[in-house]
ChimeraX commands (.cxc) that place a marker at each C-alpha (Angstrom):
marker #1 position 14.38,-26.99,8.27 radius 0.5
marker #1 position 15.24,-23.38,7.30 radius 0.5
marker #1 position 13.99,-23.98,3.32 radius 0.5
marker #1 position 10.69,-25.08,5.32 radius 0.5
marker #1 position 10.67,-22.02,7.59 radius 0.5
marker #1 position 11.38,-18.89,4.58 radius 0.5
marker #1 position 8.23,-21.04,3.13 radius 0.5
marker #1 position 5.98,-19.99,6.45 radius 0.5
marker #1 position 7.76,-16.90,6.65 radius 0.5
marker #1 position 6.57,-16.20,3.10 radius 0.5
marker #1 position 3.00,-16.95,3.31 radius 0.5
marker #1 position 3.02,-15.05,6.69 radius 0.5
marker #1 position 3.09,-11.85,4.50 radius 0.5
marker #1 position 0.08,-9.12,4.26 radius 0.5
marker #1 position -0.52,-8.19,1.12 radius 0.5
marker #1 position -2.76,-5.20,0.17 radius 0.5
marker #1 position -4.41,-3.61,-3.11 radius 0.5
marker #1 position -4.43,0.26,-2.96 radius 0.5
marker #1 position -6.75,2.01,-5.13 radius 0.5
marker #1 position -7.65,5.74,-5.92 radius 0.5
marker #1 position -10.41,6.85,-7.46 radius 0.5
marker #1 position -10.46,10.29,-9.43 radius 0.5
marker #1 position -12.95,12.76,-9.62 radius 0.5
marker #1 position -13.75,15.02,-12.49 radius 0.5
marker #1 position -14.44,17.22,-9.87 radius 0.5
marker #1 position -10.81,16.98,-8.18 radius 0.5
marker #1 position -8.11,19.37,-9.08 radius 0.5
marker #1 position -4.64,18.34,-10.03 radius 0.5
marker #1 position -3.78,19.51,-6.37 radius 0.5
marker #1 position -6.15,17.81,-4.68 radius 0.5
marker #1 position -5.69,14.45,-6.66 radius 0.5
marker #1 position -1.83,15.01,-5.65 radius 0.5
marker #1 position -2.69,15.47,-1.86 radius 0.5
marker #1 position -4.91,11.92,-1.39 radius 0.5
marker #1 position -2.31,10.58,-3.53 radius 0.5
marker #1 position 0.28,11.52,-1.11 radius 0.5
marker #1 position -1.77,10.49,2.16 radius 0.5
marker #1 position -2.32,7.08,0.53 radius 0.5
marker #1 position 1.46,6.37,0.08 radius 0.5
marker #1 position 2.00,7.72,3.70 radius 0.5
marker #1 position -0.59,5.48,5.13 radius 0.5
marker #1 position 0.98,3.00,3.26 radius 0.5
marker #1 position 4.16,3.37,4.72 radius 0.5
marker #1 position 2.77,3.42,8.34 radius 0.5
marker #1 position 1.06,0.71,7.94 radius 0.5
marker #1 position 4.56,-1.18,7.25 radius 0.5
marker #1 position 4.88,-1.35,3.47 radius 0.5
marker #1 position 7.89,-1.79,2.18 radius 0.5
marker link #1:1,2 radius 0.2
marker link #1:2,3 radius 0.2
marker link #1:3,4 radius 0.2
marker link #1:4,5 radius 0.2
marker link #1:5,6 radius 0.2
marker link #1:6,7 radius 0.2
marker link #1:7,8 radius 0.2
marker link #1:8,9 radius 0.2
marker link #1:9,10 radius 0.2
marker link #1:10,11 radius 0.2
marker link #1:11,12 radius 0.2
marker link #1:12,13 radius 0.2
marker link #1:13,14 radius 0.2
marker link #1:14,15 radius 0.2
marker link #1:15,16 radius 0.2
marker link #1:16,17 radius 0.2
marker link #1:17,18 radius 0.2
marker link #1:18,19 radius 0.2
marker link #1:19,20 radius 0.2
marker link #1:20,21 radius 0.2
marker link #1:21,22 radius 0.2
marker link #1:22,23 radius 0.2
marker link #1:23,24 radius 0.2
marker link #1:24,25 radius 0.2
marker link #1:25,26 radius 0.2
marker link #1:26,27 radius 0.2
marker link #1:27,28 radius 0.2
marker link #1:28,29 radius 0.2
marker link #1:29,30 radius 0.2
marker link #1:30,31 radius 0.2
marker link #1:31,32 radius 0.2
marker link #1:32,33 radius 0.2
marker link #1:33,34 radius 0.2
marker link #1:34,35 radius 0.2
marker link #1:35,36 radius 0.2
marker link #1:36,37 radius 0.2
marker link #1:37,38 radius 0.2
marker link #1:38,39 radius 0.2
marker link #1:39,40 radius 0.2
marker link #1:40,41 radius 0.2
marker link #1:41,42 radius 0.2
marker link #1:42,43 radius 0.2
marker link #1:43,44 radius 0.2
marker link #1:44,45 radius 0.2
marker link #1:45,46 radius 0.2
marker link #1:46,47 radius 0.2
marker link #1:47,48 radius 0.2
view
């Protein structure tokens, strides 16, 4: 019963693609910044 339960446990899981697009535009500075507010978002959001 518990080999059967990690199973559900597994596909009970959220899984999520983070992507950042850059702009020619963008300084080094800025890119950093959304950078950084996409990994703390992240982490909010419960990402381990």
């Amino acid at each position: 019963m518990e080999d059967r339960q990690r199973k559900l446990d597994r596909y009970k899981e959220e899984k999520a693609a983070l992507v950042g697009v850059v702009h020619q535009d963008q300084t080094e500075s800025e890119l950093q910044e959304y950078l950084d507010e996409l990994a703390f978002l992240t982490r909010t959001a419960g990402a381990t």
